[in-house]
C-alpha positions in Angstrom: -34.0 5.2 -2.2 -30.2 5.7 -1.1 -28.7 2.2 -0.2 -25.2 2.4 1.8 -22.8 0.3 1.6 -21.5 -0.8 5.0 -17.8 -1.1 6.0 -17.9 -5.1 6.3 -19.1 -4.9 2.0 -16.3 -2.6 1.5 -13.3 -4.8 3.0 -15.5 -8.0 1.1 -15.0 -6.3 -2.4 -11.7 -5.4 -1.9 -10.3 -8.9 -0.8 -12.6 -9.9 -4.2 -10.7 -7.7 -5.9 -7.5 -8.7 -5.0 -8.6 -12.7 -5.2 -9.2 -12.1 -8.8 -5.3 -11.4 -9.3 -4.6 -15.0 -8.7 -6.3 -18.8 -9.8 -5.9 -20.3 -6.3 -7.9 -18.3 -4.3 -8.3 -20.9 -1.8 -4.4 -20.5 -0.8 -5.2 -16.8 -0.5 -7.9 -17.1 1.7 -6.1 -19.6 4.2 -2.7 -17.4 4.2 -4.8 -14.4 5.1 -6.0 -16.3 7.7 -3.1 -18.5 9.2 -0.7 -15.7 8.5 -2.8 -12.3 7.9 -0.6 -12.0 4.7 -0.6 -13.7 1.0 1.7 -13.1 -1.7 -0.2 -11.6 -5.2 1.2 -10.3 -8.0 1.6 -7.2 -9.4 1.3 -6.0 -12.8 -2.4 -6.8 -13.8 -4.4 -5.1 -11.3 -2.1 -3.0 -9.0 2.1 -2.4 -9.2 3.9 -0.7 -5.7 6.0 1.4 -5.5 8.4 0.4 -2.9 9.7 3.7 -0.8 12.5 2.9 2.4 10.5 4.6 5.5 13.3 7.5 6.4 12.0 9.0 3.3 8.2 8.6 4.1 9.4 9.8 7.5 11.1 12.5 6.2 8.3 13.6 4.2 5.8 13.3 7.1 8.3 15.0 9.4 8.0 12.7 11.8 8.6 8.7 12.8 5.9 8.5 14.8 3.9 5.8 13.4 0.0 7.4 13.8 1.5 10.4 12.2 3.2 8.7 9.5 -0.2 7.0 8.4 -2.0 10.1 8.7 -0.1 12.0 6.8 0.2 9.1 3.9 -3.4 9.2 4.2 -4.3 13.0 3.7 -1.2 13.2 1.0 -2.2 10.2 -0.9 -6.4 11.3 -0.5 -7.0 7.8 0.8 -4.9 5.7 -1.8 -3.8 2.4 0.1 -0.5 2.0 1.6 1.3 -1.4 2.7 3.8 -1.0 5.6 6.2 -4.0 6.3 7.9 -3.2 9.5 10.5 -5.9 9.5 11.9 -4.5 6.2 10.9 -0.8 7.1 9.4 -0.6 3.6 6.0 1.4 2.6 4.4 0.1 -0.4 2.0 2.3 -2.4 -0.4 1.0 -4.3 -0.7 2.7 -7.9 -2.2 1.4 -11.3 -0.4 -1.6 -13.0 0.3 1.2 -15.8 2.6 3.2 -13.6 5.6 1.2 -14.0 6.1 1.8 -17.2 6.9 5.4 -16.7 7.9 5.4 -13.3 11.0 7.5 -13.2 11.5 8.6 -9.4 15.0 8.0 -8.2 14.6 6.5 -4.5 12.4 3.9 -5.2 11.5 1.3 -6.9 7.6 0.8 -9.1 7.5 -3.2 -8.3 4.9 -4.2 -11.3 4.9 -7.7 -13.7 6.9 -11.0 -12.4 7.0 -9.0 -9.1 4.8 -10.5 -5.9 3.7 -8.3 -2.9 2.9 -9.2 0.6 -0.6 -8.0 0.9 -2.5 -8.2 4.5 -5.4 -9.3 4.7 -7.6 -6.5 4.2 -8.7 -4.4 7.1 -5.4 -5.6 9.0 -4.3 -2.3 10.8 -1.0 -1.4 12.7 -2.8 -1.0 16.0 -3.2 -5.2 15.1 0.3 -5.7 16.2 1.1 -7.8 12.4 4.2 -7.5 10.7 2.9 -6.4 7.7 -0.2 -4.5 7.4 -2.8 -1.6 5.9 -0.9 2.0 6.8 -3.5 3.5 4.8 -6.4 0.8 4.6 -8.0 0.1 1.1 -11.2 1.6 1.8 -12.8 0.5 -1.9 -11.9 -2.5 -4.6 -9.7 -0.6 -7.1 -8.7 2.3 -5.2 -5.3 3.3 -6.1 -3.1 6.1 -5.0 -2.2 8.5 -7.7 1.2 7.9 -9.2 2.0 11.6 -9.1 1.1 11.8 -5.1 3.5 9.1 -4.5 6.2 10.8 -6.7 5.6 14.0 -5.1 6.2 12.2 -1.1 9.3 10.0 -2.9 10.5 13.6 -3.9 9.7 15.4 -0.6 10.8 12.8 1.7 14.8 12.6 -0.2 15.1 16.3 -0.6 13.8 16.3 3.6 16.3 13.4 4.4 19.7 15.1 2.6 19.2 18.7 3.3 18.6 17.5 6.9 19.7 14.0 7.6 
């Protein structure tokens, strides 16, 4: 017999994944749900790789915000993506190994003794948070590929100069 896992297991596995990067889960939990965000830590689970969004715009060939998450989504097959709109910063999430060999000029692989501002997961755009899911998490461990990212990092700068 086929067993499905439903969409409410799938956003409890991830936020188990990510309480597993720290020892005070508790704090976590309340600053997901006080704030909708917590800080964690890269480098053992997860690093970003921290991209200014003119170049994801550029690269999506647009700035309207649906489009820009659909196109991270279909370009990055579904890897998560972290969108802080106060600092217009995307934050793709890649393997903790990326950093050391991340060598894309335009931004910046954020991996040990760095913290991210993850949203609680599930948290959407359409939520009206500061900082949330662009490209949602859809399983614990899902990571985009470190070569998708560099190829949109790549894209998105030649896009920008050769058209400003």
């Amino acid at each position: 017999m086929t067993s499905l896992t439903t969409g409410a297991e799938r956003l409890l596995a991830v936020e188990h994944w990510f309480l597993s990067t720290v020892t005070d889960r508790r704090r976590v939990r309340e600053e997901w749900e006080e704030r909708s965000l917590a800080l964690l830590p890269c480098g053992a689970l997860f690093a970003a790789v921290r991209i200014p969004s003119f170049v994801v715009q550029a690269a999506a060939g647009s700035d309207q915000q649906d489009a820009v998450d659909q196109y991270l989504a279909e370009a990055l097959m579904g890897g998560p993506v972290i969108f802080d709109r106060y600092s217009a910063q995307y934050y793709a999430l890649v393997p903790a190994s990326t950093v050391r060999r991340w060598n894309v000029q335009g931004a910046v692989c954020l991996g040990a003794g760095s913290e991210l501002g993850v949203p609680r997961p599930g948290l959407g755009g359409a939520d009206g948070a500061r900082v949330y899911w662009s490209v949602p998490m859809d399983s614990a461990g899902e990571l985009c590929s470190p070569d998708a990212v560099a190829q949109i990092v790549t894209t998105g700068w030649y896009r920008f100069v050769a058209h400003g």
